[in-house]
SEKOLKE-852053 format. One record per residue: residue number from 1; residue in one letter; x, y, z of N, C-alpha, C in turn. Coordinates in steps of 0.2 Angstrom, whole numbers, plus 5000, padded with zeros to 4 digits. Example, Ala and Ser with C-alpha at 12.3 -4.5 7.8 and 13.67 -1.06 7.14 Angstrom:
! residues 2
     k   r   n_px   n_py   n_pz   ca_px   ca_py   ca_pz   c_px   c_py   c_pz
     1   A   5066   4972   5039    5062    4978    5039   5066   4984   5039
     2   S   5064   4989   5035    5068    4995    5036   5064   5000   5039
***
This chain:
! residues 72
     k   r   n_px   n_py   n_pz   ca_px   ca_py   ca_pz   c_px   c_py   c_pz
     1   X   5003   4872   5017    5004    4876    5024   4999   4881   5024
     2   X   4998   4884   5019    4993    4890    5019   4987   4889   5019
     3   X   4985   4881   5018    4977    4879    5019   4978   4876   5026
     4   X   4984   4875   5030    4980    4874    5035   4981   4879   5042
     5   X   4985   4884   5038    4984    4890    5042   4977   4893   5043
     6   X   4975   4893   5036    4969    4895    5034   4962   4892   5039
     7   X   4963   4883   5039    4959    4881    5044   4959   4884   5050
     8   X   4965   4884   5052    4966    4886    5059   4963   4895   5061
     9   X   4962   4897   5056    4958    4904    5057   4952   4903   5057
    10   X   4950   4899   5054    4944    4899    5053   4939   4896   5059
    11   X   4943   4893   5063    4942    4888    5068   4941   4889   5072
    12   X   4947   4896   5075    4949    4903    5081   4942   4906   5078
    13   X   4939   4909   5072    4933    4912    5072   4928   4912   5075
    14   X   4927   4903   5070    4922    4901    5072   4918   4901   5079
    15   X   4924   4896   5084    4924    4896    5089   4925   4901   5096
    16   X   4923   4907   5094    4924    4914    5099   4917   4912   5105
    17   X   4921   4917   5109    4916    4915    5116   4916   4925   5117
    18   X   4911   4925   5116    4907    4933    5121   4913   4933   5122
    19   X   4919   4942   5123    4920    4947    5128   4919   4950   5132
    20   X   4915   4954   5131    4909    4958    5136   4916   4962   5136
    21   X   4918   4967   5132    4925    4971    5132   4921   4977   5131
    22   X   4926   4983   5133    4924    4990    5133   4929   4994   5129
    23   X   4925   4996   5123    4930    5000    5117   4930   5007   5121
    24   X   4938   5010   5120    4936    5018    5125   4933   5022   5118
    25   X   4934   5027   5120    4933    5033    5114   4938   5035   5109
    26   X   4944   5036   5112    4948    5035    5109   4952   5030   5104
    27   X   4949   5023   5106    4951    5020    5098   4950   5019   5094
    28   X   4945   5024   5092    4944    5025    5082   4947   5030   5081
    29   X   4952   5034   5085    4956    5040    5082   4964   5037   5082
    30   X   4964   5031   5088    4970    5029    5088   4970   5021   5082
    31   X   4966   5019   5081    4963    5014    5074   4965   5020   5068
    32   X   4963   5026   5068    4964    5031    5060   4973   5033   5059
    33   X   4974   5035   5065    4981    5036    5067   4986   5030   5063
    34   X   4985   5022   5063    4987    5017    5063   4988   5017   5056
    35   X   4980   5018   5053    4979    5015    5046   4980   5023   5043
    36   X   4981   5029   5046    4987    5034    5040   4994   5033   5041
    37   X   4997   5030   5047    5004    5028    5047   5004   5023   5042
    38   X   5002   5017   5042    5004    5012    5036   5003   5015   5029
    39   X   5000   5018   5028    4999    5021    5020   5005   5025   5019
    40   X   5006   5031   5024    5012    5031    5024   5018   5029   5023
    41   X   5018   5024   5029    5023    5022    5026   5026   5015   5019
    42   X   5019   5014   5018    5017    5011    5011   5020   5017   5005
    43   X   5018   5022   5007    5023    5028    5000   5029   5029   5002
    44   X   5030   5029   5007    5042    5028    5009   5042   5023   5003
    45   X   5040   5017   5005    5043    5011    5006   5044   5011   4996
    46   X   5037   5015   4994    5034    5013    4986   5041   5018   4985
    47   X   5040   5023   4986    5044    5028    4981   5052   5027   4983
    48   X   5053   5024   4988    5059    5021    4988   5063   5017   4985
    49   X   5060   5012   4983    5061    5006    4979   5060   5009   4970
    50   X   5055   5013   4970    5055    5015    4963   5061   5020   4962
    51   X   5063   5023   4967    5068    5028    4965   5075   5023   4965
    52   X   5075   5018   4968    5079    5014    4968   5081   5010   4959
    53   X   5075   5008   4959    5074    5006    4951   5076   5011   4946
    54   X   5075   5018   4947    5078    5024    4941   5085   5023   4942
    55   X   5088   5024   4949    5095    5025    4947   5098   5017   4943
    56   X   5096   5012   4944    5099    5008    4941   5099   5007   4936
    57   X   5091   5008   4934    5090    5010    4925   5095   5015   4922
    58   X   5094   5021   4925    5100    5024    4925   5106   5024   4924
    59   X   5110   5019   4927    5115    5019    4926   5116   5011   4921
    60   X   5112   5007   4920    5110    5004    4915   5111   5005   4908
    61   X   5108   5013   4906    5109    5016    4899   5112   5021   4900
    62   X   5117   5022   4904    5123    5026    4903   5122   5034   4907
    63   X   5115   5037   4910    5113    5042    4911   5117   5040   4918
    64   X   5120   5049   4919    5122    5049    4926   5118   5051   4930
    65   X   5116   5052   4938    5113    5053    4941   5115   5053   4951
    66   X   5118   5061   4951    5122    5061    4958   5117   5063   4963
    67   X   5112   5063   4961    5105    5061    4968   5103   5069   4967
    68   X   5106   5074   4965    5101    5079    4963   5094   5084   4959
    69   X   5093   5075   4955    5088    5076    4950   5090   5078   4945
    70   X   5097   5080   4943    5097    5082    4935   5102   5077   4931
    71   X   5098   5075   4927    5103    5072    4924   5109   5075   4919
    72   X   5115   5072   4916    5118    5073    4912   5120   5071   4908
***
């Protein structure tokens, strides 16, 4: 499936025809904007899942953990 997805982009490339499109001025600030939201929210998504994996581990090996960072 994924080689003939893979065809098929390659095909839509190859095959392009001129635009003759007008980029304004502000799409490389709204392009920068894009690409700091996804990083963003690439560190939610990281730090989320990894905090997710301490509590489990945690409570795994017996460490309690009430969401305030201290363990006991």
């Amino acid at each position: 499936m994924f080689k003939q997805i893979g065809i098929i982009i390659v095909l839509l490339i190859g095959f392009q025809s001129p635009a003759y499109a007008y980029l304004d001025l502000g799409t490389g600030s709204y392009m920068i904007q894009v690409i700091i939201a996804g990083f963003v929210a690439f560190l939610f998504f990281a730090k989320s899942f990894f905090l997710k994996i301490k509590i489990y581990w945690n409570r795994f090996f017996g460490k309690k953990d009430d969401g305030s960072g201290k363990t006991n």
